[in-house]
Structures are given as structure tokens and as C-alpha cells.
NULOZA-353977 format. One line per 2 residues: number of its first residue (from 1); for each residue x, y, z of N, C-alpha, C. Coordinates in steps of 0.2 Angstrom, whole numbers, plus 5000, padded with zeros to 4 digits. Atoms other than C-alpha are relative to their C-alpha. Last residue first. Layout:
NUM	X:Y:Z:X:Y:Z:X:Y:Z; ...
END
This chain:
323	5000:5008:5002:4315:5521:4574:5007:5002:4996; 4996:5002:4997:4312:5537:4585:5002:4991:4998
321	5001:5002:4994:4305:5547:4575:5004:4994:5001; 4998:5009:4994:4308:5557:4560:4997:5000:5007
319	4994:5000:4995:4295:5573:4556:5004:4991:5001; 4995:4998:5007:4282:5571:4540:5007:4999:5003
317	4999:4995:5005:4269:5577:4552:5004:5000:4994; 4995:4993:4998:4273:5569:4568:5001:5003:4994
315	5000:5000:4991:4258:5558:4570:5002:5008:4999; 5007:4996:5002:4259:5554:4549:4998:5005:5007
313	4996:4993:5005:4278:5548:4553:4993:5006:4998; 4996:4993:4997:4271:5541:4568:5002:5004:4995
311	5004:4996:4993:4256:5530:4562:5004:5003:5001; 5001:4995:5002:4270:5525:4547:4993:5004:5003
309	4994:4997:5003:4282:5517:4561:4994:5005:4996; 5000:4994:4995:4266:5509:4568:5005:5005:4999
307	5005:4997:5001:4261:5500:4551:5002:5005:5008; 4999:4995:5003:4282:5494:4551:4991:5005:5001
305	5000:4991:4998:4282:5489:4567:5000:5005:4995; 5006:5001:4994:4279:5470:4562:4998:5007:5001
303	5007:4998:5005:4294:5473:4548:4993:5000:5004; 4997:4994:5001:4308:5474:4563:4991:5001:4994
301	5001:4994:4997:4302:5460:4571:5000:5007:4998; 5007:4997:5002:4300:5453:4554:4999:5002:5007
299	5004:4994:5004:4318:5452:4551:4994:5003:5001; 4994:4995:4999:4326:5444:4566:4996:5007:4996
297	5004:4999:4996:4313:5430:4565:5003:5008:5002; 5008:4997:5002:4319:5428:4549:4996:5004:5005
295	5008:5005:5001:4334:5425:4554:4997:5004:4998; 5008:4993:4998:4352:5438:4552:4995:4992:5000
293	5003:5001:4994:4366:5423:4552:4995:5005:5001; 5003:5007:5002:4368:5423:4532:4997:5000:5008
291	5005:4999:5001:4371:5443:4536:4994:4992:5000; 5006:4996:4998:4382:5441:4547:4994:5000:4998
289	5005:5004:4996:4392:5429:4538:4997:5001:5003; 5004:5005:5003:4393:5440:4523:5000:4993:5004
287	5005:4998:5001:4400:5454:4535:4993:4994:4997; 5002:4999:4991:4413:5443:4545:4993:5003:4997
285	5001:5006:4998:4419:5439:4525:4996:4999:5006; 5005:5004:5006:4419:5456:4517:4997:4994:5003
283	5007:5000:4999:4428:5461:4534:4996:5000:4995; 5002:5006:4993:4442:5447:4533:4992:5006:5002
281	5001:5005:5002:4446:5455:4514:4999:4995:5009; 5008:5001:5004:4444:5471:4519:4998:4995:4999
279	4999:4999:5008:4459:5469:4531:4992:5001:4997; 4994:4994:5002:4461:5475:4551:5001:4998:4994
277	4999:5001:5009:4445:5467:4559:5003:5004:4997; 4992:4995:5000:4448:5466:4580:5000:4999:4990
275	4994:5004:5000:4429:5456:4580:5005:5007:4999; 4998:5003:4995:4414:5461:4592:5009:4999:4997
273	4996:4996:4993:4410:5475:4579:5003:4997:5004; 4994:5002:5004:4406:5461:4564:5004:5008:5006
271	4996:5007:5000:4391:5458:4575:5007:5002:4999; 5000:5003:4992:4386:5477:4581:5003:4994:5001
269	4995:4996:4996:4387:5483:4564:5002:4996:5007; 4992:5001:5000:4377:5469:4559:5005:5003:5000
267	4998:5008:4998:4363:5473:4568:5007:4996:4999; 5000:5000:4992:4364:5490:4563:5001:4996:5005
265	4992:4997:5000:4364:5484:4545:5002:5001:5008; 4995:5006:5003:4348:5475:4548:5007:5001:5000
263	4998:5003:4992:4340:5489:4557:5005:4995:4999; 4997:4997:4994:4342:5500:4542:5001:4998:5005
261	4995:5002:5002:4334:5487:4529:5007:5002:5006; 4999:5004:4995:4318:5490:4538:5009:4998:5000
259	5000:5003:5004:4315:5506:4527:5005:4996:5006; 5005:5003:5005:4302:5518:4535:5006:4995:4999
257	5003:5001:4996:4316:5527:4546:4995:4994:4999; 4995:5005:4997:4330:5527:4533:4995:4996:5005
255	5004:5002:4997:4316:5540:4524:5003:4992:5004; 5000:5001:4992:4325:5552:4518:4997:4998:5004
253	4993:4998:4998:4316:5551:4500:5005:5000:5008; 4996:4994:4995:4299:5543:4503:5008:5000:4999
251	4999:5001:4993:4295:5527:4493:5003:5009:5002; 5001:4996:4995:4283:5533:4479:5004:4997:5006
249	4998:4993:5002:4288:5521:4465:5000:5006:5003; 5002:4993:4997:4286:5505:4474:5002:5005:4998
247	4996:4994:4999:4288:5491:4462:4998:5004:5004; 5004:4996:4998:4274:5474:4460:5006:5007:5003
245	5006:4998:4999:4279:5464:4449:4998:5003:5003; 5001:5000:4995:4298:5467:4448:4992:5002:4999
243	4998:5006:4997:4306:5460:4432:4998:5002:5007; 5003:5008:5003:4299:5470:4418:5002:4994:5007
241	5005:5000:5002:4296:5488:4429:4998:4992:4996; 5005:5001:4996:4311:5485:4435:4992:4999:4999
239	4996:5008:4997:4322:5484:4421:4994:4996:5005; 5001:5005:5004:4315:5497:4414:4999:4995:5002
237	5005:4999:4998:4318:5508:4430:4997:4997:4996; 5002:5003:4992:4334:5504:4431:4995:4998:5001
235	4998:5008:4999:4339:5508:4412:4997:4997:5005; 5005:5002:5003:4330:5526:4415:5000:4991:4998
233	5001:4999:5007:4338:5530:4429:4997:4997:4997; 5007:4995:5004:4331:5533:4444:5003:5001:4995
231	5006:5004:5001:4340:5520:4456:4996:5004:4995; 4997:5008:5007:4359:5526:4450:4994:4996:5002
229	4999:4997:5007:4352:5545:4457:5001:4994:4996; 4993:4997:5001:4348:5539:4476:4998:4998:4991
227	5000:4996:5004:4330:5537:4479:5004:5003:4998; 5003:4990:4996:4327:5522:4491:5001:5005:4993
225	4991:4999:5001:4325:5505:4483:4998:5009:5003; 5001:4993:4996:4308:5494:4489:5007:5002:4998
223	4996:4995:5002:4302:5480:4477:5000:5005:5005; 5002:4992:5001:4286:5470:4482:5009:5001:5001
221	4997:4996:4998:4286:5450:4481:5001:5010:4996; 5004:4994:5001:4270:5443:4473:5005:5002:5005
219	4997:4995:5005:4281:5427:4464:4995:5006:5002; 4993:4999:5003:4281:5417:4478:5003:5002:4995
217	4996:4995:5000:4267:5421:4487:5006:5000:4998; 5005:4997:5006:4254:5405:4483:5003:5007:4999
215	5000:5002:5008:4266:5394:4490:4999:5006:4995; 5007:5004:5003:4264:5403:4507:5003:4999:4994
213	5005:4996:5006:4282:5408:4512:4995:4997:4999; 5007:5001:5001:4288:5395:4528:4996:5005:4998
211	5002:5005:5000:4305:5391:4523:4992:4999:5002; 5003:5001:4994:4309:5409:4520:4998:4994:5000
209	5007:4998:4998:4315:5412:4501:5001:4995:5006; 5000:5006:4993:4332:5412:4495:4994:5003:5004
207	5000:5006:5002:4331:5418:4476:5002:4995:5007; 4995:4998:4996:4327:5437:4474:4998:4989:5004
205	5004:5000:4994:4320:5440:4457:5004:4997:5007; 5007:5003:4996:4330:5445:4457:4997:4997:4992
203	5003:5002:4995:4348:5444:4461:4994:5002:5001; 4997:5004:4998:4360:5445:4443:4994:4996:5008
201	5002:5004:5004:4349:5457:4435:5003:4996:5003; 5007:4999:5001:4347:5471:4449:5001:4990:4995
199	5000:5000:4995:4367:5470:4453:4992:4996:4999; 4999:5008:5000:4370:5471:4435:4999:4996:5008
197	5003:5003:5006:4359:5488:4435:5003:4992:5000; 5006:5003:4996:4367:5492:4452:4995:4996:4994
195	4996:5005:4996:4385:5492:4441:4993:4998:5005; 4998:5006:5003:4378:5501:4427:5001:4995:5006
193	5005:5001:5003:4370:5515:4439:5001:4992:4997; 5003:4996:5006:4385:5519:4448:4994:4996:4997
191	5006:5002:5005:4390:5514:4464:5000:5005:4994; 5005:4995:4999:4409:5521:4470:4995:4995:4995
189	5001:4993:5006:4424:5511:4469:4992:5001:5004; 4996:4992:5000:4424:5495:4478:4999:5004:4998
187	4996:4998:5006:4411:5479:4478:5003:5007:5003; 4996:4995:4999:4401:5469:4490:5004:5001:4994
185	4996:4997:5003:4385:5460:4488:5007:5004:5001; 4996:4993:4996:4375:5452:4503:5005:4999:4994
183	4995:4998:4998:4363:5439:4494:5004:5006:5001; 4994:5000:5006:4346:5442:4491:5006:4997:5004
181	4992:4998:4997:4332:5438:4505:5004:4998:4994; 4996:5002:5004:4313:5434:4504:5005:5005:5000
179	5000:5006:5005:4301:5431:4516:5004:4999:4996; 5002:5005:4996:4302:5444:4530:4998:4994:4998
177	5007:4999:4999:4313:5456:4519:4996:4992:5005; 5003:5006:4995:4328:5457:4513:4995:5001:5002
175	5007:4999:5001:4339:5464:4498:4997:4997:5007; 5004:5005:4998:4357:5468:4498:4993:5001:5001
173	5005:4998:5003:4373:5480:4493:4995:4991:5002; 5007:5005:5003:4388:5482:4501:4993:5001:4996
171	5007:4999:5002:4403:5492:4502:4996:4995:4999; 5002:5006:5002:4420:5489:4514:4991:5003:4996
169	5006:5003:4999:4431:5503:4520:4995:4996:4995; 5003:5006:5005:4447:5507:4523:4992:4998:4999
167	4999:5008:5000:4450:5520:4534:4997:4998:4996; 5006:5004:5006:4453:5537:4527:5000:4995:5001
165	5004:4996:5003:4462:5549:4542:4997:4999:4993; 4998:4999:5006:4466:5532:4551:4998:5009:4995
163	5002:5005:5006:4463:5534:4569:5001:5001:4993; 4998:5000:5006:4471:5539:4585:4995:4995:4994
161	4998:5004:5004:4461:5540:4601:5002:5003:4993; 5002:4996:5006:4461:5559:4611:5003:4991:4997
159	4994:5004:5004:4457:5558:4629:4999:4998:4993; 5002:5005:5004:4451:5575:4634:5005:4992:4997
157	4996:5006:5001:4459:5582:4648:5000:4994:4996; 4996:4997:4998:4448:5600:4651:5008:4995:4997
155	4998:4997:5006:4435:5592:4645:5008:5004:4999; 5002:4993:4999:4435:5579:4658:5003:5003:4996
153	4993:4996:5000:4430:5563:4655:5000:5006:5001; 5001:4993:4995:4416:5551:4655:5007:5003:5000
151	4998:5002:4996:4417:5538:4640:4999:5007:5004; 5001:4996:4994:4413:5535:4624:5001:4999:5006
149	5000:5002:4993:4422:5526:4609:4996:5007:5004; 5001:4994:4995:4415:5531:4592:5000:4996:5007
147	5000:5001:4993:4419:5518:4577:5000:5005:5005; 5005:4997:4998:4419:5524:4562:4997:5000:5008
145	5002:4996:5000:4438:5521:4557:4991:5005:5001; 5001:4996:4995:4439:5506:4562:4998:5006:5002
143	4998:5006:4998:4436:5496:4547:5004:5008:5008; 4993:4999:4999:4422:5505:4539:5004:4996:5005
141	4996:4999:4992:4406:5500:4535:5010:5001:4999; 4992:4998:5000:4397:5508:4518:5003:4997:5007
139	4996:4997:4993:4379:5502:4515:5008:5001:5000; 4992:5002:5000:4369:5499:4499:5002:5002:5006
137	4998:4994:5000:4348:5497:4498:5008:5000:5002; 4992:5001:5000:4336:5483:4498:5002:5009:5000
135	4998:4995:5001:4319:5479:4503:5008:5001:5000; 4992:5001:5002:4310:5465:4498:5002:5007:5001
133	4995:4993:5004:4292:5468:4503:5006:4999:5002; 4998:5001:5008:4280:5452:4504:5006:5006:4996
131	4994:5007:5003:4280:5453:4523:5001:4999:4993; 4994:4998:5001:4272:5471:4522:5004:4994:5000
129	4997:5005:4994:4257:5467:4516:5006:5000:5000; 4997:5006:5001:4253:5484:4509:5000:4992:5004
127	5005:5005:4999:4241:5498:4512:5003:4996:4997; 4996:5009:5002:4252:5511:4511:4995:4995:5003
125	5004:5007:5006:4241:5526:4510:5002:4995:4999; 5007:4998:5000:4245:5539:4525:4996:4994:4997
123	5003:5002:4994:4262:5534:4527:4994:4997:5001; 4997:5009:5000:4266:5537:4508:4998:4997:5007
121	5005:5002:5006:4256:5555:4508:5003:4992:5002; 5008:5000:4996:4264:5559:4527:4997:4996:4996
119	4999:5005:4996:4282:5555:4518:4995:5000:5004; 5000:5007:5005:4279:5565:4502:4996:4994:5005
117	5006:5000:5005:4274:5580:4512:5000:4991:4999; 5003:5004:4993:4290:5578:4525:4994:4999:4997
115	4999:5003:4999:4300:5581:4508:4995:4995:5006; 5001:5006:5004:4293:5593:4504:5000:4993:5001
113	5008:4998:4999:4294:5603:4519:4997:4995:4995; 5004:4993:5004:4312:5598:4517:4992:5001:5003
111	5007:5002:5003:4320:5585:4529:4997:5006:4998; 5005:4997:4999:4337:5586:4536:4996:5001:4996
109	5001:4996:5007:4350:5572:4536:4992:5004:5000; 5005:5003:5003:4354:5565:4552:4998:5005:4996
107	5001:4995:5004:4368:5565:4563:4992:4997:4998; 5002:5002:5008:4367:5555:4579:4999:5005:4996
105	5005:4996:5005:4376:5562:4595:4998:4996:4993; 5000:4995:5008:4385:5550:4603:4994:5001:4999
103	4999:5003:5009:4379:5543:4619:5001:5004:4996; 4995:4996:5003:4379:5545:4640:5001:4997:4991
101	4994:5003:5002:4361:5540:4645:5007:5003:4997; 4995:4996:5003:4348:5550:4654:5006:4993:4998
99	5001:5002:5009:4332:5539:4659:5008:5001:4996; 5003:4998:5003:4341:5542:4677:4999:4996:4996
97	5007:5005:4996:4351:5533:4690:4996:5002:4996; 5001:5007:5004:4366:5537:4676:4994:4999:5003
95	5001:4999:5007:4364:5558:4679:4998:4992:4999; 5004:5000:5001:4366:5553:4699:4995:5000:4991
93	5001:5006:4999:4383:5544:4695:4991:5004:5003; 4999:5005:5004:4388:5556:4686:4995:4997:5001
91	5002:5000:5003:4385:5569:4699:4998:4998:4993; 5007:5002:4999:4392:5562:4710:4995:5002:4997
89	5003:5007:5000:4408:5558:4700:4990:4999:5003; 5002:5003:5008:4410:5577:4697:4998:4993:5000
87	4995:4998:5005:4414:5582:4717:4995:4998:4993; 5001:5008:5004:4401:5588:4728:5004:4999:4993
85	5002:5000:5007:4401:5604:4739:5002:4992:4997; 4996:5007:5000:4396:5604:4757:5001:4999:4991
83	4996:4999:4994:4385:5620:4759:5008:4996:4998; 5001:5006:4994:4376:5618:4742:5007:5001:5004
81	5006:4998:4997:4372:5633:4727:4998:4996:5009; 5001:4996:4995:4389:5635:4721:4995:5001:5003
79	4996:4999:4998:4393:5618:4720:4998:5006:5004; 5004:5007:4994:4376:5611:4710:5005:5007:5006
77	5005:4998:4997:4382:5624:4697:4999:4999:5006; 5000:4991:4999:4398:5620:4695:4997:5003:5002
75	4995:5002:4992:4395:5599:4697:5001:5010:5001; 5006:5001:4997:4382:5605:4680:5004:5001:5009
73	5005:4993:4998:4394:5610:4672:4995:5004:5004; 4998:4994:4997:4406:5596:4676:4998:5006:4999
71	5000:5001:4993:4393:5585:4671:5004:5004:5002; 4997:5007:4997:4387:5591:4655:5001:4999:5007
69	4996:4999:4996:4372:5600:4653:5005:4994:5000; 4993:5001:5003:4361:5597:4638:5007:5002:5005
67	4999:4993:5000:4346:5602:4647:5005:5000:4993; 5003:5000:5005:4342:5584:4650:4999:5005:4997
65	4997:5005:5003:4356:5585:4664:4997:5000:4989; 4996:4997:5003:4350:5600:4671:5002:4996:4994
63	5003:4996:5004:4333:5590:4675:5005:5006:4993; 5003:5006:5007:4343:5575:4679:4998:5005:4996
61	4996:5002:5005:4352:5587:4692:5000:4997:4994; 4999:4993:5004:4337:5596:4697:5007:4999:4996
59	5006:5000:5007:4329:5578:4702:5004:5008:4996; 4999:5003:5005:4346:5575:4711:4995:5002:4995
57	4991:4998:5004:4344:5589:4721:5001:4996:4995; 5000:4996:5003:4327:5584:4726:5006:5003:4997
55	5004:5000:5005:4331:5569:4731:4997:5004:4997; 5006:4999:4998:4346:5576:4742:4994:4997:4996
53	5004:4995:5003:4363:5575:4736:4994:4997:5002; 4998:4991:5002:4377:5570:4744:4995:5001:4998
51	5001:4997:5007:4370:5554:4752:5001:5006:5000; 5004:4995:5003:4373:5550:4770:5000:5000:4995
49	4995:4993:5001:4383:5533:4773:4994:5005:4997; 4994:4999:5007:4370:5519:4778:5004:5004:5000
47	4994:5004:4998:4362:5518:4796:5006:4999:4995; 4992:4996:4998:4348:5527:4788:5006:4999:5003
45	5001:4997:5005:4336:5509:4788:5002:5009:5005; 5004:4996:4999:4343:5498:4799:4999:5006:4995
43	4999:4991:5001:4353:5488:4791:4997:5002:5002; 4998:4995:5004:4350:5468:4794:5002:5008:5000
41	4994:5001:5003:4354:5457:4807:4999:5003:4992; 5002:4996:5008:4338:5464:4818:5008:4998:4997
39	5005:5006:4998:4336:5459:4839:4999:5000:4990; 5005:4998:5001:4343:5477:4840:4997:4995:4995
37	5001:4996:4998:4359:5475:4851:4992:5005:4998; 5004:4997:4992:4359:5459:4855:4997:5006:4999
35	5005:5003:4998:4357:5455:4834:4998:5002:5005; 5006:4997:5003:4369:5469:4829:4994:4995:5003
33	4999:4995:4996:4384:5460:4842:4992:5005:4997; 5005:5000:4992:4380:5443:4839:4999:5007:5001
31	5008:5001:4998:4382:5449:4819:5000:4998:5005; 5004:4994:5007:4398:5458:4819:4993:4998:5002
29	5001:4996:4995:4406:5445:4833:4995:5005:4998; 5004:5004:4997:4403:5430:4818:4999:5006:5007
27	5009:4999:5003:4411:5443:4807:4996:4998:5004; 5002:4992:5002:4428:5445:4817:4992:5001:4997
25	5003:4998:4991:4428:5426:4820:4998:5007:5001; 4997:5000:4996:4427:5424:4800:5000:5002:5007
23	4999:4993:4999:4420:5413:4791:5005:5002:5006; 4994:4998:5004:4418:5396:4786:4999:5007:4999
21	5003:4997:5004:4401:5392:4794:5007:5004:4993; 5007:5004:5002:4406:5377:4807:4999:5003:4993
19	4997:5006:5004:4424:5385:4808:4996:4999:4996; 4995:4996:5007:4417:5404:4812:5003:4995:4997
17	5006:4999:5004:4403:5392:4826:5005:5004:4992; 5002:5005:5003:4419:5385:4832:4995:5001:4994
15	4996:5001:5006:4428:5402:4836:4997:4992:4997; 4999:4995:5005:4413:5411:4842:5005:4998:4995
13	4996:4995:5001:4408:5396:4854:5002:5003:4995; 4992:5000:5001:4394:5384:4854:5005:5006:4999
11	4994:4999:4994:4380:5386:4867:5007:4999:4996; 4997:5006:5000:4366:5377:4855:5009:5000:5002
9	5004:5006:5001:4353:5390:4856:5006:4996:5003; 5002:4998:4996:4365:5407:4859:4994:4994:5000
7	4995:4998:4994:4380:5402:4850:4995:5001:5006; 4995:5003:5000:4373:5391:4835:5004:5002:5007
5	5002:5009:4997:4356:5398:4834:5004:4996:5004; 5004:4998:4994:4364:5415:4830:4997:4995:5004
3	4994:4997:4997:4376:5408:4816:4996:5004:5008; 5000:5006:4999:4360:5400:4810:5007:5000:5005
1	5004:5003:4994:4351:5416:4809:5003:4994:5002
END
């Protein structure tokens, strides 16, 4: 508007007025020209380039979309059915303006009848405070090798990255919770029993507590271990019984979803992801500062959800969801 003020108020010329506003004379004829013509310096509305596909054609392309369709199979469809055909990118690029995301598949280990039993009973009757529960559990990351690039591509022309066929990888082991927190462990080989048993007596009770614990909760942290074979022997569970006041012995088998410790890792997937990490000995180190930077405040988001987490699992029968 000031560029309009400038020639038609204050009578100065096209190429003083493109000095005054540092542009250029070509623009400054752009808009006098759209202002005479309809008194409006924005867009009139369809004035834009047509759109390939129609709102309802998109919606049928989303629809396909959530079908499990990909985009070239879908752009086949679409194709034979529309005068004007449309290449693969529009249909991309409608799929994205959706909920629809492009992402790996997640595996995930499947749930017995029993197994979803347990996990409605444990849902159903946990009656804890969950800030007082330490929950631990061991993790494996890999040094490139798990990594999953995606990307849009055509099948036909797959592009294929190289990776190690056994990359290196790093084991942990750690406790945490929205008070109290082990240190991040790491070791080679395979767990076995003996080796989590020294684990167990080395870090608990669990010895870096949250600066604002209530006093009176310092020694009534809860125990959580999943239900792998070197947590249920007999050694393990001695041990525990004398040195973990209050033990959960009912935690749900496949229950990653229940156990908070899996966002934490997640977390620090994602940290020690920013970095190019090519020896075990640089990711042990990226790992255990990760984990010292997780906060508190970090944790108990995650713990906060857990009474709605076991509302769903009781919801859905036993079934994961979407935690």
C-alpha cells in the first residue's frame, strides 16, 4: 500500500518509488497494475494454478492411502479413472496433507491369550504410586547398523544403502523412575543371570535420588524387571526379596508398553542419533551422557500416563496400544 501511496498520492515515479522501497521497477508495475485493475493487491481467490485433483479425489486418495496403498499404486488407479492423468509426486504430495505419514513398520512381538489375561489382571489392580517405582531393564543399540532411512522412491528403482551384516553393538543396563535413578551400565557378551545378579547388588538400592523425593520415601522404592529367564532365577529373586522392599512379581510378560523405561531408551536413541558414532568405545560414552542428561521432568512425563496406559490395556483387552 505504500508503494501505491507513493505513485498515485505523492505523484512519484516507478523508478524512484522501486529505489525508495528497494525493489524492483518490474514489481512496482506488478502491483499498480493489479491495484487499477481490481482495487485488491492480493490474489483473488482461483486466480492460482488449477489443482490436479479435486477435493474429493484427494479424499479417495487418503482413503486409498490408509488402505495400505502405495503411491505409485495408488497414481495407477487415480490414472485410469481421471481425463488428465497425474504424475506420482501428486499424489505424494496429497497422501502428506493428511494424518497419513511415511514410516517404518514396527515389529512387535505377539501376545498369547494368556498373556493378554495377565496384562488386563495387572492393569486392572495396580494400585501403586507410580513415582516410587524404579523400573529397569537392558537395551541393545547398534552402531549403524539399525538405523532405518526412509524416503519416497520408486519401487521399481529402489535405493539400496550399505550396512554392516553384524554391526557393532553396545549393551546396557539401568534403572529409573520419577525419583530414583541407577546408573547406565554397559557390558559385552550375552546377559546371564550371574552377571545381572552383580548388576542387582552393585546399584540398589538405587543411589541418585531426585532432589525433590519426600524424605519419608527414601527407602519405599518399588522394583520393576520384565520377565526374561536371568530375572527368574532363584539367586535373583532372593536377592530381591532381601534388598527390594516392595518387588513387583506380577509385572505382565510383553509388556514394553506398561514399562516407562522404553521411552527413555527411545529418547536416547534419538540423542546419540544426532552423532556420526563409528567405535563402541565413543558410543558407551554418548550413551552414558544421555542418559545423565534424561531429567526428571523427562521421566515423569512418561510415568504421569502410566494410570491411562493401564485404562487402555484393560480397554483393549489385553491388546497393545499406542504407547
Amino acid at each position: 500500500m505504500k508503494i501505491i501511496a507513493c505513485i498515485e498520492d505523492a505523484g512519484l515515479s516507478v523508478s524512484i518509488t522501486a529505489e525508495k522501497y528497494n525493489v524492483s521497477e518490474r514489481a512496482v508495475y506488478k502491483i499498480m497494475k493489479k491495484w487499477r485493475e481490481q482495487k485488491e493487491i492480493k490474489n483473488l481467490p482461483g486466480r492460482g494454478r488449477k489443482r490436479k485433483l479435486s477435493e474429493s479425489q484427494r479424499r479417495a486418495v487418503i482413503k486409498q492411502g490408509a488402505r495400505d496403498k502405495d503411491a505409485p499404486e495408488i497414481t495407477r488407479a487415480m490414472n485410469r479413472k481421471l481425463e488428465e492423468p497425474v504424475s506420482c509426486r501428486t499424489i505424494q504430495r496429497a497422501l502428506s496433507s493428511s494424518v497419513l505419514k511415511y514410516l517404518v513398520e514396527e515389529e512387535e512381538t505377539k501376545l498369547t491369550e494368556s498373556q493378554k489375561e495377565r496384562r488386563v489382571k495387572f492393569a486392572s489392580e495396580a494400585n501403586y504410586d507410580w513415582n516410587l517405582i524404579l523400573f529397569s531393564d537392558e537395551k541393545t543399540f547398534e552402531l549403524g547398523g539399525g538405523k532405518k532411512k526412509k524416503r519416497w522412491m520408486n519401487p521399481k528403482k529402489r535405493v539400496k544403502r550399505q550396512v554392516e551384516s553384524h554391526p557393532k553393538k553396545v549393551h546396557v543396563w539401568g534403572g529409573i523412575g520419577a525419583y530414583f535413578k541407577t546408573p547406565l551400565v554397559s557390558f559385552t557378551g550375552n546377559m546371564n543371570a550371574d552377571r545381572y545378579l552383580s548388576f542387582l547388588k552393585r546399584h540398589l538400592p538405587p543411589k541418585i535420588i531426585a532432589p525433590d523425593c519426600p524424605k519419608d520415601k527414601l527407602d519405599d522404592w518399588i522394583f520393576v524387571q520384565d520377565n526374561a529367564r536371568w530375572h527368574k532365577t532363584k539367586e535373583v529373586m532372593d536377592y530381591l526379596d532381601q534388598q527390594a522392599p516392595m518387588f513387583i512379581r506380577n509385572f505382565p510378560a510383553n509388556s514394553p508398553d506398561i514399562n516407562i523405561i522404553e521411552d527413555i531408551w527411545s529418547t536416547m536413541d534419538r540423542m546419540v542419533g544426532k552423532y556420526n558414532i563409528k567405535s563402541v568405545r565413543s558410543m558407551k560414552r554418548h550413551l552414558r551422557q544421555a542418559w545423565k542428561e534424561i531429567t526428571w521432568e523427562t521421566v515423569r512425563k512418561s510415568v504421569n500416563s502410566l494410570p491411562k496406559r493401564c485404562n487402555l490395556c484393560v480397554e483393549k483387552k489385553g491388546e497393545r496400544f499406542g504407547y
